[in-house]
N, C-alpha and C positions, 0 to 999 in steps of 0.2 A: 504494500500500500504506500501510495506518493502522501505526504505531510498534509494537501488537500483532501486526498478520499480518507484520510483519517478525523481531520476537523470535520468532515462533512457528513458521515456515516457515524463518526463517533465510536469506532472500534478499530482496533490495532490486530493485523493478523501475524497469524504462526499455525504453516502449513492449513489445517484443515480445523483451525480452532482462531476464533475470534475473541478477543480479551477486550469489556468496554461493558456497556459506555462511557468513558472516560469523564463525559461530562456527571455523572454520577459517582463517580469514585471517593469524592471526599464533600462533607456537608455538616449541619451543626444543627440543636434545635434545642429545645427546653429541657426536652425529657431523657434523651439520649448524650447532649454534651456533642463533643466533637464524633463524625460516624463515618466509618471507613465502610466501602461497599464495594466488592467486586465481581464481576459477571463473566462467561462464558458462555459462545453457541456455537455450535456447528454449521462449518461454512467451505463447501468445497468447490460452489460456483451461485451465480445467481441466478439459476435453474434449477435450485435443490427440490427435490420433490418430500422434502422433508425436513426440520430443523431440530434441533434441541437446545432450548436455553436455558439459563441459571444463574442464580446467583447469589451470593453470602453477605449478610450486613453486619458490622458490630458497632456497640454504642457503647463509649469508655464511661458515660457517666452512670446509665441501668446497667452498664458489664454483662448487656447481654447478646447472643447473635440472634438474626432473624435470616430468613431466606424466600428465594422463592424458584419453582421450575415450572416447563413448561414442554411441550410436544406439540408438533404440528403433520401433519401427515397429509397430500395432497393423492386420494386415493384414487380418482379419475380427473387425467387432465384436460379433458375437451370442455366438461360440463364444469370443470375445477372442484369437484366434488372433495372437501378438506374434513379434515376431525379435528379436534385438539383436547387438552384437557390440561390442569395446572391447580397447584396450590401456591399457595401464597400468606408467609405467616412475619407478620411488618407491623410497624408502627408508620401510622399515616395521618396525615392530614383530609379525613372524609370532606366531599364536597368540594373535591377540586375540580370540575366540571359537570355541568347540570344533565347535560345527556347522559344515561346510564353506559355504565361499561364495566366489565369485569375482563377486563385485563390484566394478565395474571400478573406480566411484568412491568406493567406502568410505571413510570418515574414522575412523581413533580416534586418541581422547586418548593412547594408547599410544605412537604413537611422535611426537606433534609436538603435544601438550599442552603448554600456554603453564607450568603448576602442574601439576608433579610431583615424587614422593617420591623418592630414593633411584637408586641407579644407574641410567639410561639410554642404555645402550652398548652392548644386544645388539639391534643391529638389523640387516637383512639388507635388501641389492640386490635388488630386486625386479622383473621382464619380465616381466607376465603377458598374454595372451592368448585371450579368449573370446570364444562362439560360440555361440546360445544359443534356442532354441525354448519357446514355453509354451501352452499352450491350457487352456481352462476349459470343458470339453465342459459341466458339470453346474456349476450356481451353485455358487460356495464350494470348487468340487471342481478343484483344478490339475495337471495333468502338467505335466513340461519337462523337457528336456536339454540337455546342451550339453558342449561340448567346448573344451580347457584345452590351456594349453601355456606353463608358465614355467621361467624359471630363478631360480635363488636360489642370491646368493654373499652373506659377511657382511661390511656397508657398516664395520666398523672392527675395528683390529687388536686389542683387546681380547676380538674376540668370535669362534668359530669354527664354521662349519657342516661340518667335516672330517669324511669316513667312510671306511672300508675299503671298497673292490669287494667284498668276496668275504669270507667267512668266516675264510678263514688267512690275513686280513691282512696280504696283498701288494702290497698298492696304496693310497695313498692320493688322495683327490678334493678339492676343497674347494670346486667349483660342482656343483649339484644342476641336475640340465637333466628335466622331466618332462613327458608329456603324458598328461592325463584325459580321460574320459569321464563322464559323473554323469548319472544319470535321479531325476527327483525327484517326488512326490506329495505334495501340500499340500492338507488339507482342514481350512476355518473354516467349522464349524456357525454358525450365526446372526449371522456378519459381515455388518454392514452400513457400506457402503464409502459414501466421497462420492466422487461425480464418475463418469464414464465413459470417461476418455480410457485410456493407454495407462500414466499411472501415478493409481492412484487410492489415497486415503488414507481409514483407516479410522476411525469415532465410536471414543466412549468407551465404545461400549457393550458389557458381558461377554460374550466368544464364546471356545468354543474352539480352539486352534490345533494341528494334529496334522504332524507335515512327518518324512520318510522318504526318508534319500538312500542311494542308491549309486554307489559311486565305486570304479572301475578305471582302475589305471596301467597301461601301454604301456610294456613296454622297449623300447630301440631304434627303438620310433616318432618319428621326427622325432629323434634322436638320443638317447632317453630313457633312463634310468640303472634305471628298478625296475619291475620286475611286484609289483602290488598290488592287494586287494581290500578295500574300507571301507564297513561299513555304518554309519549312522548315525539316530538316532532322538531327536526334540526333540515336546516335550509339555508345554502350556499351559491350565491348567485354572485361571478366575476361579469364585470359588465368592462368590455374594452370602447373609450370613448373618444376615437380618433386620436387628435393630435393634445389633448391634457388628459391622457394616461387612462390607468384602470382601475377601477372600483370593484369592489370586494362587500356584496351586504350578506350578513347572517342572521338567520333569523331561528331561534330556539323557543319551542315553549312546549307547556307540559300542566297535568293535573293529574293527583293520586286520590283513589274514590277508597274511602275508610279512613282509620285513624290509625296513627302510626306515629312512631316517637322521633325524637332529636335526631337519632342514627341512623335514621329512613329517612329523613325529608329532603326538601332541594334547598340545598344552602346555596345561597347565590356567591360565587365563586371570586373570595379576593384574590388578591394578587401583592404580597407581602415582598416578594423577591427584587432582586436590582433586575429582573431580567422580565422581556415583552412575554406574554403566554399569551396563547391565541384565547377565544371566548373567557376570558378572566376580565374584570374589574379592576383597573390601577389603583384605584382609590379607594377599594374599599378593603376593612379588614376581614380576617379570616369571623364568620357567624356573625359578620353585624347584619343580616337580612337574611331572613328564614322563611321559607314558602311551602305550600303545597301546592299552589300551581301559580304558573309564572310565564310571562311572556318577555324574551328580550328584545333587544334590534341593536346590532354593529354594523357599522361602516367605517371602510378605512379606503381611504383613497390615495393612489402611489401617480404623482404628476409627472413621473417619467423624467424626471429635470429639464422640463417646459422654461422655468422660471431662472432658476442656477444659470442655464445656457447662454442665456441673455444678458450675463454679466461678463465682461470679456476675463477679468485673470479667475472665475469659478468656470468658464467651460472646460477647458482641461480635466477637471477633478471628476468631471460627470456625476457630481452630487443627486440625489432625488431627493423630491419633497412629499411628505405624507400629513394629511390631514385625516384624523377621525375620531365619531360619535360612540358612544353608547349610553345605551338604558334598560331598565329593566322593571318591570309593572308584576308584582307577586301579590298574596293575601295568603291567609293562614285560617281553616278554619276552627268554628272554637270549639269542639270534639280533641282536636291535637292540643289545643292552647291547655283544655282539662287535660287532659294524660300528663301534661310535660310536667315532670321533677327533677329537670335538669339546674334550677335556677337561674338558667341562659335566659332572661326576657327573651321570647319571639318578634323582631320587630322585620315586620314584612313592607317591602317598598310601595305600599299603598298610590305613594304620589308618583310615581314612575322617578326612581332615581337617574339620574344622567352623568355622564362626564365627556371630556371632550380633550382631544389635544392632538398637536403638532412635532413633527418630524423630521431627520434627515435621514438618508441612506446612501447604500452603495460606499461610505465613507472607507476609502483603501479596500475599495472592490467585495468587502466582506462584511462593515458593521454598519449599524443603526440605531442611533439615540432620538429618543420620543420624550418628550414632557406632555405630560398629562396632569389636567385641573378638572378637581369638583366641580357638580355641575348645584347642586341642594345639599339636603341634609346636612346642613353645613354646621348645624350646632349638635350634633350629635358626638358623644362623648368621645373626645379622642379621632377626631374627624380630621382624616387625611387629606389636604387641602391642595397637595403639588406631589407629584411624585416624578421619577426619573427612572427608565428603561430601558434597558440595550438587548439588542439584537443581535448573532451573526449569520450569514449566509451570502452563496456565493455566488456571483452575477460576472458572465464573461461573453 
């Protein structure tokens, strides 16, 4: 691997074994202290009709290790017909993105970000368990299912995933034990992927993304705590608009029918780290707006260096300009607001929270700083008013 496909992939190879992600390798947090993490997967072309990955965490301050693996297996390649399955046993930061996912080996900045802001102490014990089918009958066109099964207790005494059983508040719990089900459809218009194996990664080039989950809890299944139904909807439209560049709207939203505690809901997704994450809030912190169902809208516009160019000693540099929005319109009903014995107040973005900010890119072909401002909730406690983000990736 050239010093590029390592920055850009994020793994270092040796022969038929990949070490990485690198950008994962070392990080900090409340509960863990300083946390070394390293990974492993099987890589002998990117055609593999098969993978295997892994990986080992330790945290010097709980002195403890966590891990996780995974399997992938591409059992018919016409129809791309894939298995997989994976545990995963971490401390995390729930509610780092409001679409569901069980992804076994997920990484965020959230909760073992080397640079971040402000408190990072609510983070929860993590067991999860999946199971997981996909086929691409029609190009572009995906079904999958798969089947779930974690627990979630919260990894420090600061922080609590406490709920009532029951309505009149008889009981209290303070480990969420759940098993899911989730059927998903995923259609990219005019994605064009590289490679053919059993993960394949996609150009730069504009396509749609449309993806449609549903997800049902299981009481009692395997010892599970809630019956639950959640639908969910994520939508990605690149709009290319001639000569001042391309626009990018996303639009996510979602509502869960039942009641369900702190550890199931949709936490709208801050963004505590020095670094840009896609669908995440600059400004906002980690649980300061909790939902059960929620609608957002991002836009981010990339001006292609329209404006840069036009200044004679900045066109050399081929700088770009980005401007962009978001918001996020949630409510909370009061069946959840009874259960919760978390002592988290629930405060759900009623007024449609907003923010907004400005950009450069392409800076030395590879990075990108964004400043971003509040848009309301501007007196709420501890209310991040300016934040600063960087980027890398690479453009040639």
């Amino acid at each position: 691997y050239s010093l590029v496909e390592i920055l850009d992939s994020g793994y270092i190879n040796n022969g038929n074994i990949d070490f990485g992600p690198i950008y994962s390798f070392i990080g900090q947090n409340a509960v863990e202290g300083l946390r070394l993490r390293t990974g492993v997967r099987t890589y002998f072309g990117p055609n593999d009709p098969w993978r295997l990955q892994s990986y080992i965490a330790y945290g010097f301050k709980d002195e403890k290790f966590k891990y996780g693996i995974t399997g992938k297996w591409m059992i018919e390649p016409k129809k791309r017909l894939i298995i997989s399955a994976g545990n995963r046993r971490d401390i995390e930061q729930i509610g780092a993105s409001l679409t569901t996912t069980n992804d076994i080996l997920g990484r965020s900045y959230a909760s073992s970000g080397l640079f971040t802001f402000g408190s990072n102490d609510k983070l929860t014990n993590v067991n999860l368990t999946n199971v997981q089918v996909e086929i691409e009958p029609v190009k572009n066109l995906t079904f999958s299912t798969g089947v779930s099964y974690r627990t979630l207790i919260s990894a420090s005494p600061e922080f609590s995933l406490d709920y009532y059983t029951d309505l009149f508040k008889t009981t209290i719990q303070s480990q969420v034990k759940q098993s899911e089900v989730n059927v998903q459809i995923e259609y990219t218009p005019k994605r064009v992927p590289i490679a053919f194996g059993v993960e394949r990664y996609n150009t730069d080039s504009p396509f749609t993304t449309l993806l449609l989950t549903y997800s049902q809890g299981f009481k009692n299944l395997f010892s599970s705590d809630f019956d639950y139904k959640k639908l969910q909807l994520y939508y990605k439209q690149p709009i290319i608009i001639g000569p001042l560049g391309r626009t990018d709207i996303t639009i996510e939203m979602g509502k869960t029918f039942g009641y369900i505690p702190l550890g199931l809901m949709s936490i709208v997704p801050g963004n505590q780290s020095l670094f840009r994450i896609s669908n995440t809030f600059n400004n906002l912190q980690f649980y300061e707006f909790v939902a059960d169902q929620y609608v957002t809208f991002c836009w981010d516009h990339d001006f292609q260096g329209r404006f840069f160019s036009r200044i004679p000693f900045m066109r050399k540099l081929n700088w770009r300009e980005n401007i962009g929005f978001k918001s996020v319109y949630g409510t909370v009903s009061n069946d959840n607001r009874i259960i919760n014995a978390s002592g988290l107040v629930y405060n759900a973005p009623e007024n449609v929270y907003w923010e907004y900010s400005v950009g450069v890119g392409n800076i030395f072909k590879f990075f990108r700083v964004d400043f971003s401002w509040r848009g309301n909730y501007l007196k709420m406690p501890d209310a991040n008013k300016f934040a600063t983000k960087i980027s890398f990736g690479f453009y040639f």
